[in-house]
N, C-alpha and C positions, 0 to 999 in steps of 0.2 A: 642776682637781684641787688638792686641798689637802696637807698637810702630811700629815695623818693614812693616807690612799690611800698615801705611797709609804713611809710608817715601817711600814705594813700588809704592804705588799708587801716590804719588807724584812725584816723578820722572818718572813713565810712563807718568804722564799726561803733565808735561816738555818737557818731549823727544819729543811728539806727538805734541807738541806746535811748537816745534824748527821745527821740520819735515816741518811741512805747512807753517811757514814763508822761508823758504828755499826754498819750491818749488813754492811759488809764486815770492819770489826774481826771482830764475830762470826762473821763464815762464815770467816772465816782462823783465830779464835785458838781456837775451842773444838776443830774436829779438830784443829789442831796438839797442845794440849795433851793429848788421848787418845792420840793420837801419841809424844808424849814420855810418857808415862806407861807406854805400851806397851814403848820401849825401853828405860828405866831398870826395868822389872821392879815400879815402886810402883803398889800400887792403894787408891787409899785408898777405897774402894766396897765394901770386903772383911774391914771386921773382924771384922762378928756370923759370917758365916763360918769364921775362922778361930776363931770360940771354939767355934762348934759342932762345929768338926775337932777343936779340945784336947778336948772332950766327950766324944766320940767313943772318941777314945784312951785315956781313961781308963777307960772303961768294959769294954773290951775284953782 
């Protein structure tokens, strides 16, 4: 075996490393962040909503 087989195998096992810290970032940081967003009260998913409530109120 040459040079190239274990630079090969070294980088798939890298890749495969990166991979799994990745998807645990994201399975830990995206509900957290829903999470905190849930306790501080901000939604930022919620603007055209809140114009359509000012809409609303004006009209009324």
């Amino acid at each position: 075996m040459g040079a190239g087989v274990g630079l090969s195998a070294l980088g798939s096992m890298l890749s495969f490393l990166g991979v799994m810290l990745l998807m645990v970032v994201g399975f830990v940081w995206f509900p957290l962040k829903r999470a905190i967003r849930k306790f501080t009260g901000k939604n930022e998913d919620a603007p055209a909503v809140e114009a359509d409530r000012r809409d609303d109120d004006t009209q009324t």
